[in-house]
C-alpha positions as CSV (number, residue, x, y, z in Angstrom):
1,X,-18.6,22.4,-23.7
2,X,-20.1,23.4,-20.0
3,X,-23.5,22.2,-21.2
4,X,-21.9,19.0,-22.1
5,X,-20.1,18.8,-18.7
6,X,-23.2,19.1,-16.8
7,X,-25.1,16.5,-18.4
8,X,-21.9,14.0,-17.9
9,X,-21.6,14.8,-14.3
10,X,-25.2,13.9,-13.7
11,X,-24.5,10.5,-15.1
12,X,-23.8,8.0,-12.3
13,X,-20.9,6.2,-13.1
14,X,-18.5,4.0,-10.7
15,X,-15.5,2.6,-11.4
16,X,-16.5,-0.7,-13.3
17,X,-20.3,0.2,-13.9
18,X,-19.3,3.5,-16.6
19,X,-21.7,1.9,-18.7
20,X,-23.8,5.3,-19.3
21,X,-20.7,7.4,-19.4
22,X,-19.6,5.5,-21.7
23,X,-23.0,5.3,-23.9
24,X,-22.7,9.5,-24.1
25,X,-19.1,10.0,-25.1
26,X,-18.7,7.4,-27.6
27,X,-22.4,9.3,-29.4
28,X,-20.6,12.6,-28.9
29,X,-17.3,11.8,-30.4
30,X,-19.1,10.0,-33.4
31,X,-20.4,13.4,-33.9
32,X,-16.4,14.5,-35.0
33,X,-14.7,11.3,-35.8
34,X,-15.2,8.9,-38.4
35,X,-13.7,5.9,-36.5
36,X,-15.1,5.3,-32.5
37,X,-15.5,2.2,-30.9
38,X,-15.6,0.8,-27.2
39,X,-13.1,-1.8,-26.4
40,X,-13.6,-5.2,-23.9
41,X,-12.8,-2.9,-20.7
42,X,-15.4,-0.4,-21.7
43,X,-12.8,2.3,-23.0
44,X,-14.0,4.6,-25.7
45,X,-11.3,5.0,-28.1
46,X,-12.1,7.4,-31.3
47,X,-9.2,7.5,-34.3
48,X,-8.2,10.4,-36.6
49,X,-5.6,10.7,-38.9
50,X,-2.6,8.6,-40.4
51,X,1.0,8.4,-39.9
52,X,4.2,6.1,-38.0
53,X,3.8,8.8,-35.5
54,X,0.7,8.7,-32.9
55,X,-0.3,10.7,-29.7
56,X,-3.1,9.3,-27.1
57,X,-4.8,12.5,-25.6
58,X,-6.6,10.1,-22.1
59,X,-9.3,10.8,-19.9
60,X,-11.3,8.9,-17.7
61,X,-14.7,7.9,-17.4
62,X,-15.2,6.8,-13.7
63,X,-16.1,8.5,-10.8
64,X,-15.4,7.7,-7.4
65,X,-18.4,5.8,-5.3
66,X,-19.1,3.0,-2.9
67,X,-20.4,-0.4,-3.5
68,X,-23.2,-2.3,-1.4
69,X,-21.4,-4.9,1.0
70,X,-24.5,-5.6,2.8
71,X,-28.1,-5.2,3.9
72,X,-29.2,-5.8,7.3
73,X,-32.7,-6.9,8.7
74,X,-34.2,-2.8,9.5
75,X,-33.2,-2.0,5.9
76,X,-29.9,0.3,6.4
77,X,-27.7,-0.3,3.7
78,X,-23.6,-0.6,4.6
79,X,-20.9,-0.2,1.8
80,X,-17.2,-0.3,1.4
81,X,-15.7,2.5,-0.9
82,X,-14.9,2.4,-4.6
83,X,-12.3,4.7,-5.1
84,X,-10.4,6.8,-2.9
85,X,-12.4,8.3,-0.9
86,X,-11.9,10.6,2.4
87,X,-14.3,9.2,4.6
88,X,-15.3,12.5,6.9
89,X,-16.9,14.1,3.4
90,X,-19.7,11.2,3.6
91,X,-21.2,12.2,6.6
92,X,-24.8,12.9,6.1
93,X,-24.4,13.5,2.3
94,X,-26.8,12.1,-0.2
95,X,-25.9,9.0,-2.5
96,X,-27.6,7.7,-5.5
97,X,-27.6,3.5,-5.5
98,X,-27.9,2.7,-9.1
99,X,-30.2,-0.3,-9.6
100,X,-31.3,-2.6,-12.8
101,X,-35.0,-1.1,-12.0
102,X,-33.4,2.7,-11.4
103,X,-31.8,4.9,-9.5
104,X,-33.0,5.0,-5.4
105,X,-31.4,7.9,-3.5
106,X,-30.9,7.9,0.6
107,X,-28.3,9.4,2.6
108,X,-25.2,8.5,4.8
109,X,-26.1,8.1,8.7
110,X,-23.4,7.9,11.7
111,X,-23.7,7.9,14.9
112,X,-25.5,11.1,16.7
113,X,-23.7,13.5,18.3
114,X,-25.4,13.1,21.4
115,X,-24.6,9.6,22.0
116,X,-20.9,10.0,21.3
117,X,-18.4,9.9,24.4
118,X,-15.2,11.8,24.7
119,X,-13.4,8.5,23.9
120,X,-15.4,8.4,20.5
121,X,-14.8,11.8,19.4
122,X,-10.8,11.2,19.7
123,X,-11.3,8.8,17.0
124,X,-11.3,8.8,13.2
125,X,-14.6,8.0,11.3
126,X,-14.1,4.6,9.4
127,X,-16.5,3.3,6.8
128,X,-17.5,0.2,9.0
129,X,-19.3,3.2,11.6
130,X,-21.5,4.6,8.5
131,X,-24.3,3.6,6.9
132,X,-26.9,4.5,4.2
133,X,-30.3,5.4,5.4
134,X,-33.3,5.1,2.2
135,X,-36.4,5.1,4.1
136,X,-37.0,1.4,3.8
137,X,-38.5,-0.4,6.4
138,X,-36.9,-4.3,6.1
139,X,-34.8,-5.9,4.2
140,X,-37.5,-7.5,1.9
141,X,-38.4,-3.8,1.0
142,X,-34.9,-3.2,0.0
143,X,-34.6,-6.0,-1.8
144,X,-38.7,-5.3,-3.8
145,X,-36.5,-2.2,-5.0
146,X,-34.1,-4.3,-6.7
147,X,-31.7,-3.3,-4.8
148,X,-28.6,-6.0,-4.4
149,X,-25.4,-6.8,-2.6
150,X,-22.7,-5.3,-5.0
151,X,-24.9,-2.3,-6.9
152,X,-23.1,0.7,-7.1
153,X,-23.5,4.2,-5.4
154,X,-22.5,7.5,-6.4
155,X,-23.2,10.7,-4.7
156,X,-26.0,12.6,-5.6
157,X,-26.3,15.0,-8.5
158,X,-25.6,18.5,-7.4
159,X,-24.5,20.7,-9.9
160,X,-24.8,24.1,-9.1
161,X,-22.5,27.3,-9.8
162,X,-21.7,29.5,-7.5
163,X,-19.7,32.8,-7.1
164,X,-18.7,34.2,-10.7
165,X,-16.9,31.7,-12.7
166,X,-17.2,28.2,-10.3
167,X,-19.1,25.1,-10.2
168,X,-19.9,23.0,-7.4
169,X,-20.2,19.2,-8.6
170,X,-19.9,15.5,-8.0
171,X,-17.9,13.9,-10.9
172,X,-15.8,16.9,-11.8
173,X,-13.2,14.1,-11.3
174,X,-13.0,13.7,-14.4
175,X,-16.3,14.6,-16.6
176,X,-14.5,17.7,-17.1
177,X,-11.5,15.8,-19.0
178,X,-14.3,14.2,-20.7
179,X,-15.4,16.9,-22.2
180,X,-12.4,18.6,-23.0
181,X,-11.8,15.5,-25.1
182,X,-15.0,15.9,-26.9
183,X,-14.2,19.7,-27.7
184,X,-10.6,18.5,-28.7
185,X,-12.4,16.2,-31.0
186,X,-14.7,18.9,-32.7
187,X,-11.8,21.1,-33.2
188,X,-9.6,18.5,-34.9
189,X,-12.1,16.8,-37.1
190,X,-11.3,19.4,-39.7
191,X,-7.2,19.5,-39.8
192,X,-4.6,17.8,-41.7
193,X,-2.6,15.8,-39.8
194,X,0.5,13.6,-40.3
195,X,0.4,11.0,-37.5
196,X,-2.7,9.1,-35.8
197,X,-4.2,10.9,-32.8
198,X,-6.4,8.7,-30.6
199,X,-9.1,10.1,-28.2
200,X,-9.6,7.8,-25.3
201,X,-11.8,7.8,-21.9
202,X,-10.9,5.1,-20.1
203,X,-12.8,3.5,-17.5
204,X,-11.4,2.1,-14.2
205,X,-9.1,4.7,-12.8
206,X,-10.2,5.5,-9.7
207,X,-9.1,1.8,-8.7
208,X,-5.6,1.7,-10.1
209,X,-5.8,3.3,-13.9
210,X,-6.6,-0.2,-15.3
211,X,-8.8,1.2,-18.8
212,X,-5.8,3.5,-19.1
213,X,-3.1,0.4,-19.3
214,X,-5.1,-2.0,-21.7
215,X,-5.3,1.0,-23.8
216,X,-2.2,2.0,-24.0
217,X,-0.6,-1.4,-24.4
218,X,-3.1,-2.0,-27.1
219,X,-2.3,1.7,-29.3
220,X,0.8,2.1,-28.3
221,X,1.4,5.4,-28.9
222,X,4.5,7.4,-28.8
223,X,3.2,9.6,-27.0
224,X,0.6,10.3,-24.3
225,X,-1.2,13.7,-23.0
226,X,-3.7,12.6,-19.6
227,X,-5.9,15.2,-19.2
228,X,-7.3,15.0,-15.0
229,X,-7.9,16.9,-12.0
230,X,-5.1,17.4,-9.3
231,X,-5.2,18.9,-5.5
232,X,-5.7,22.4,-5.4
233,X,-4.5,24.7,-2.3
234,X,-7.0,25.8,0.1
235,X,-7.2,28.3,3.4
236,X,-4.9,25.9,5.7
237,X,-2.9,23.8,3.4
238,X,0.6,25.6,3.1
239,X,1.8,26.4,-0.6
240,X,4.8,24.3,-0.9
241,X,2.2,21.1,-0.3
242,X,-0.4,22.1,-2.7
243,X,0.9,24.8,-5.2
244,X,-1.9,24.8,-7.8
245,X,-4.7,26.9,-7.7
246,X,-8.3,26.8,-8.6
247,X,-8.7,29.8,-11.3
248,X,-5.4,30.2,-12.6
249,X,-5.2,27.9,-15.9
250,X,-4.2,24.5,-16.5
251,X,-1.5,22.8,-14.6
252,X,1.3,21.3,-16.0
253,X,3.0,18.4,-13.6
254,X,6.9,17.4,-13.6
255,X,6.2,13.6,-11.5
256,X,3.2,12.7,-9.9
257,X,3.4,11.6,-6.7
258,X,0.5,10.6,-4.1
259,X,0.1,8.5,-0.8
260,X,0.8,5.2,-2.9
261,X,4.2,6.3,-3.6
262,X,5.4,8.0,-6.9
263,X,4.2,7.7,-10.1
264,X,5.4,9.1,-13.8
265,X,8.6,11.4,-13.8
266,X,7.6,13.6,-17.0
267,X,9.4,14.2,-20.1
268,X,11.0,18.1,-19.7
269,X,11.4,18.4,-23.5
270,X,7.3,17.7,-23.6
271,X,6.9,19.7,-20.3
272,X,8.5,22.7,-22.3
273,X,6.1,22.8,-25.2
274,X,2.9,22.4,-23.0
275,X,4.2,25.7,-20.9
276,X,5.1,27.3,-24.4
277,X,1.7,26.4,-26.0
């Protein structure tokens, strides 16, 4: 399963251009399902078993990235975000901008610290002040590339582990749902069930869980397990705002709730068997 996560997170993939994703779980999950096919959004939905009954286990394809929003005469590349993204992690960090002729990687400039004033320094970075940097010269040589208004950009591969038992990657968000669900699918291919369980990586969520809706209005299943990453707690967040922590096992939520507002309140009888199991 780990070697299958690190080829997935190496795999550029936006929200809306999964296209690759997409390509390598639906060829994984036709190694353990007889029935797998990609829907009109892009989501990969594999089938197993029969019954009135059904469970969706969900994941998501996407990761989160920028999109080119324009090109100016020296060659510097500007970009509004795709995804929710915290806009102080982009300084100086390398990007991949995925191309119809390949993949052209360059990194995100702002302004030097040496030119900033007091005034400046008070202020937040926003995405208008940043920039991405690929060693062209012009415009035209951006545009020889292949390189077009709208082409999306993810960061760049990094996978690395570090310490004992952690990684350190783009796209863990949510390659390693991704291949949970593939493992999920080797392990069931062999047992009897009595209802239909559907395996499903949507695409899209990182803009609003749109994959995730057509699906499920289109299986309509009784039930639905989403497998994702949430906020882990770190050296100055206090405990009561981030109570989950990296190391200690899967976490189980009761409501989800974010800076858009609240979100699912969970079923407590499901809750119950998740903790139990």
């Amino acid at each position: 399963m780990l070697n299958v996560f690190e080829t997935l997170v190496k795999i550029p993939g936006g929200s809306g251009f999964e296209e690759k994703v997409i390509q390598v779980i639906t060829a994984e999950l036709k190694r353990s399902l007889p029935d797998v096919s990609v829907d009109p959004m892009g989501n990969v939905i594999g089938k197993l078993g029969r019954g009135k009954k059904s469970v969706m286990v969900c994941v998501h394809s996407d990761e989160v990235g920028m999109l080119i929003k324009y090109i100016d005469p020296k060659g510097y590349i500007y970009f509004d975000l795709n995804g929710m993204i915290d806009e102080r992690v982009l300084l100086s960090t390398k990007v991949d901008i995925c191309t119809d002729k390949g993949i052209y990687t360059g990194v995100v400039g702002v302004k030097n610290r040496h030119l900033l004033t007091a005034e400046d320094l008070k202020r937040p970075i926003t995405v208008s002040e940043l920039w991405i940097d690929m060693g062209a010269g012009s415009a035209e040589e951006v545009k020889r590339w292949g390189i077009e208004i709208g082409d999306p950009i993810v960061f760049h591969p990094n996978f690395q582990k570090i310490g004992k038992e952690t990684i350190l990657t783009k796209a863990i968000d949510n390659r390693a749902g991704c291949a949970i669900l593939i493992d999920l699918a080797e392990k069931m291919k062999s047992k009897k069930i009595d209802y239909q369980l559907f395996f499903v990586a949507a695409t899209q969520e990182e803009v609003g869980s749109r994959g995730a809706k057509v699906a499920a209005q289109t299986l309509e299943p009784d039930m639905a397990i989403v497998i994702d990453t949430v906020p882990a707690s770190d050296p100055i967040t206090p405990p009561q705002q981030a109570a989950s922590e990296c190391g200690k096992g899967p976490v189980i939520r009761s409501m989800d709730v974010n800076a858009l507002g609240w979100g699912t309140i969970y079923s407590k009888k499901i809750r119950q068997r998740l903790i139990q199991l």
